[in-house]
C-alpha positions, 0 to 999 in steps of 0.5 A: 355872619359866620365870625365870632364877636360883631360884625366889623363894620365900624372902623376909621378910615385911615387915609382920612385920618391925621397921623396923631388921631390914627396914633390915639386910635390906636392906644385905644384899641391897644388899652381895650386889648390889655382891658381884655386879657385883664379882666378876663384872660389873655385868650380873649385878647383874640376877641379884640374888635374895632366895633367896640373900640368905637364903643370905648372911644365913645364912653371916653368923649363923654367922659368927665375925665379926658384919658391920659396916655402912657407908653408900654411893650405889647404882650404879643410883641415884646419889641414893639412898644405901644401907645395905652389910653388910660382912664378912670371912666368905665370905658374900657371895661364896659367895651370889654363887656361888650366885646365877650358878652357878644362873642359867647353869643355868636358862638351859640348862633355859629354852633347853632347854624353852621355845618357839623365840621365848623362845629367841631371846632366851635365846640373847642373854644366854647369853654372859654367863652363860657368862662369869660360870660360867667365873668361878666355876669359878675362885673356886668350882669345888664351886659350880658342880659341885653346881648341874651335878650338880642340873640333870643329876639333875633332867633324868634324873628328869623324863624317867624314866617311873618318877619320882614326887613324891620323886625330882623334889624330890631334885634341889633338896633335895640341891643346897640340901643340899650347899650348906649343907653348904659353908659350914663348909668354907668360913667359919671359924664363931663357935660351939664345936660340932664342925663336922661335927656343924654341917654335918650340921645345916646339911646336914638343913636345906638339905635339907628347905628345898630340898625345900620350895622345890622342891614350893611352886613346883611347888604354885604352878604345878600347875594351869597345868602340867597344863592346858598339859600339862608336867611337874609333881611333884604331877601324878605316880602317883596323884592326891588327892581333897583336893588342898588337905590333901596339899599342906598335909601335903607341904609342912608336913612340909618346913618343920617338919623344916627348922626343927627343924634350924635349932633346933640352930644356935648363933643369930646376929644375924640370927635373927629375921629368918631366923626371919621367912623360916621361920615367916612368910614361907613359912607365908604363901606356903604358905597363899596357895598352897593358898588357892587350890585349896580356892576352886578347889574349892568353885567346883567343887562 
């Protein structure tokens, strides 16, 4: 996992995608960009991840006030104008949270376990995202204390001799949890459901999409971790004769559990797109994923 922030899993399929939700997508991802470079400083703009857009765009389905759009030049390309999704919600301010809270903490994890040469150059930008943390802690603090809590459950379970496939995707399935679980908390939401009951839902999906999120990653680096020797969920206790099968079942219980939850959300009007993420994008993540060990097998045999 060697990149700074999430792990990139949670993106639109666009071929899927109608050309006006791929257009409100990507205001999304834009404002979450500006809501960076505002909030903490125009280098964390390069922090900027389609894992927490989906974060925003989620808070913005359930918001009480739909966002509104506007057209403006983009920082980084003054000959480009860009769609910005605007809200009164907390939505982008909570994924620009997120977003440094999570890359202060990979950072430490890369500093921890990468080679002296990658180090050199964690160490350069480390400044940075301490400045950005600090900042957060100020406008977020539970932010920050859920991403500390996950990098420090995540250390102790891959070092603990005894730890197995559940208890290394617990950290990141928790972390996602109690992330959802904020945004009741924190956003005043359009639906009349009691919000308890909401944040128990968003707390069940948070979970399991975590979890989900946790082992596709691991499924996408099983083969290189195990020939250079690194740690590796699925590499854990006893080892499957269909590699391919377990990983489908794993991974498809995740999902299914996941999206049954998001079936008990009141839908917004951005739930083809979140739909789009859950039921096609990640399907075809999975599916490429495994693709490649049934290959790997059968060149094998």
């Amino acid at each position: 996992m060697g990149e700074i922030g999430l792990f990139g899993y949670v993106k639109v399929d666009r071929a899927n995608l109608l050309g006006k939700e791929y257009d409100t997508y990507k205001s999304i991802y834009c404002a979450l960009c500006k809501q960076l470079g505002r909030d903490y400083s125009i280098f964390a703009r390069f922090i900027l991840s389609y894992d927490c857009t989906f974060y925003a765009m989620l808070i913005m389905s359930l918001a009480e006030k739909d966002p509104t759009f506007y057209s403006a030049r983009c920082r980084f390309n003054p000959l480009k104008k860009c769609a910005y999704a605007q809200t009164e919600s907390k939505a982008l301010s909570l994924a620009a949270a997120l977003s440094v809270s999570s890359a202060y903490y990979k950072l430490r994890d890369n500093l921890a376990d990468s080679p002296w040469y990658k180090r050199i150059g964690y160490r350069m930008i480390q400044p940075f995202f301490s400045s950005w943390k600090r900042k957060c802690l100020k406008k977020h603090p539970q932010m920050v204390e859920i991403l500390k809590d996950m990098s420090e459950s995540q250390f102790n379970a891959e070092n603990d001799p005894g730890c197995h496939l559940d208890m290394a995707a617990d950290p990141t399935a928790t972390m996602l949890s109690k992330v959802c679980g904020l945004i009741p908390d924190e956003v005043k939401l359009r639906t009349k459901t009691d919000p308890d009951k909401v944040k128990r839902i968003l707390s069940t999906f948070g979970y399991f999409f975590g979890r989900w999120i946790y082992l596709i990653d691991a499924a996408d680096d099983y083969e290189d971790d195990v020939k250079h020797q690194r740690f590796n969920a699925f590499a854990l206790g006893e080892q499957h004769d269909d590699m391919p099968g377990y990983l489908t079942a794993t991974l498809n219980h995740c999902l299914s559990e996941a999206l049954l939850s998001y079936g008990l959300l009141e839908k917004g009007i951005f739930d083809s797109i979140i739909l789009n993420v859950l039921k096609s994008s990640c399907v075809n993540i999975q599916t490429q994923i495994i693709d490649r060990y049934q290959k790997s097998e059968e060149n094998e045999s």
